[in-house]
C-alpha positions as CSV (number, residue, x, y, z in Angstrom):
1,X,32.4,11.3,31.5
2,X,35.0,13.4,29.0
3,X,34.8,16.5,28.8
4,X,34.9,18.8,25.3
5,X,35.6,21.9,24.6
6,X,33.8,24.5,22.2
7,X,34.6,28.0,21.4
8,X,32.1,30.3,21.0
9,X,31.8,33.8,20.6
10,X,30.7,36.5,23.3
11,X,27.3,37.1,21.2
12,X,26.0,33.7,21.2
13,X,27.4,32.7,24.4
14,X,25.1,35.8,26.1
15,X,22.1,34.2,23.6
16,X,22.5,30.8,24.9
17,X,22.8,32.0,28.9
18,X,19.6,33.8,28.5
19,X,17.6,31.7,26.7
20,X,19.0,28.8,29.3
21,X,17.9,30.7,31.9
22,X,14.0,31.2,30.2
23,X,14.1,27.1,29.6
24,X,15.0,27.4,33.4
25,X,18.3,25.4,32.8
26,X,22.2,25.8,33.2
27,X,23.7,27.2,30.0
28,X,25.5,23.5,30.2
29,X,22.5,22.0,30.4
30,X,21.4,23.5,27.3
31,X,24.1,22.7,25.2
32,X,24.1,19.3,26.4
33,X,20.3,19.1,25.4
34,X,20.5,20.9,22.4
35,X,23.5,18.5,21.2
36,X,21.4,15.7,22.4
37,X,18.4,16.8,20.0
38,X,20.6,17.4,17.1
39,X,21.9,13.8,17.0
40,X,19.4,12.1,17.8
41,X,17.3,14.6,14.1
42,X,20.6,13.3,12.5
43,X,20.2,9.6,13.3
44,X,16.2,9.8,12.5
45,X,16.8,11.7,8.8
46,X,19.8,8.9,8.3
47,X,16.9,5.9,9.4
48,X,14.5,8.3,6.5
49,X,16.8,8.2,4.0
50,X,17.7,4.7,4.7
51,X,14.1,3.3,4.3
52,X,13.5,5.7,1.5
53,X,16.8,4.3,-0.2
54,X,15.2,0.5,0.2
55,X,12.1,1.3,-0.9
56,X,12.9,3.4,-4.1
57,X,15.0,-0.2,-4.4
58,X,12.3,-2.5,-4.4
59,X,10.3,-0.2,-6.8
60,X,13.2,0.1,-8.9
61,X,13.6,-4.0,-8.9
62,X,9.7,-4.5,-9.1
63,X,8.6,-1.7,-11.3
64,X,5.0,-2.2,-9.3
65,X,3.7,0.8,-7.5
66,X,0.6,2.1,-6.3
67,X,-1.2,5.4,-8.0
68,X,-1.4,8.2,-5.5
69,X,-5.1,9.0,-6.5
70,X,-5.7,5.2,-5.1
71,X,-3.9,5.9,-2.2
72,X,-5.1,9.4,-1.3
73,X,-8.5,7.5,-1.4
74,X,-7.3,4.5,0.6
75,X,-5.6,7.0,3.2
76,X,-8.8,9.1,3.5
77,X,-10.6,6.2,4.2
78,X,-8.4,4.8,7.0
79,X,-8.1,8.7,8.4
80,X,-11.9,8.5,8.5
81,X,-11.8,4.9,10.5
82,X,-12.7,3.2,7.7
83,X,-11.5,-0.8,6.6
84,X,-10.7,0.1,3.2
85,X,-8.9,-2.9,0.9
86,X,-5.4,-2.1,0.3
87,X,-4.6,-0.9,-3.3
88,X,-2.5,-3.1,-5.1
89,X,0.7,-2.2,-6.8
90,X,0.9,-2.6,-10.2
91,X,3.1,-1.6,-13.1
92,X,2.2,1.6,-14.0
93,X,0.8,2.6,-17.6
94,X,2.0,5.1,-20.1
């Protein structure tokens, strides 16, 4: 294991011991988690953006999608534990 180094200043230093101590950690042990939960938000908005970037793609390159009033309806129904038919995507109209 390396170790880092971070400067921080007296203020948040005192803010991070205390609410360590609350969470009933080590003020190292907090960092370490709240670095932990920071990457690992970073890697799941990257895998977001990602998806999002292939899927505005394949509308893009299809020019099908599916009306939201259709799919509020279809998600409704599936929310309710219903078997509702899948809409189908289509080109939309103007």
């Amino acid at each position: 294991m390396s170790t880092t180094t971070i400067r921080i200043d007296g203020e948040l230093k005192a803010r991070v011991a205390a609410a360590a101590q609350r969470a009933g950690k080590t003020p190292h042990g907090f960092i370490i988690d709240a670095i932990a939960q920071t990457v690992e938000q970073a890697e799941l908005n990257e895998d977001f953006h990602r998806i999002a970037d292939e899927r505005w793609a394949k509308l893009l390159a299809s020019g099908k999608t599916v009306p939201w009033d259709e799919m509020r309806s279809f998600l409704g129904a599936k929310a309710r534990g219903g078997s509702p038919a899948r809409p189908k995507p289509r080109k939309p109209t103007r």
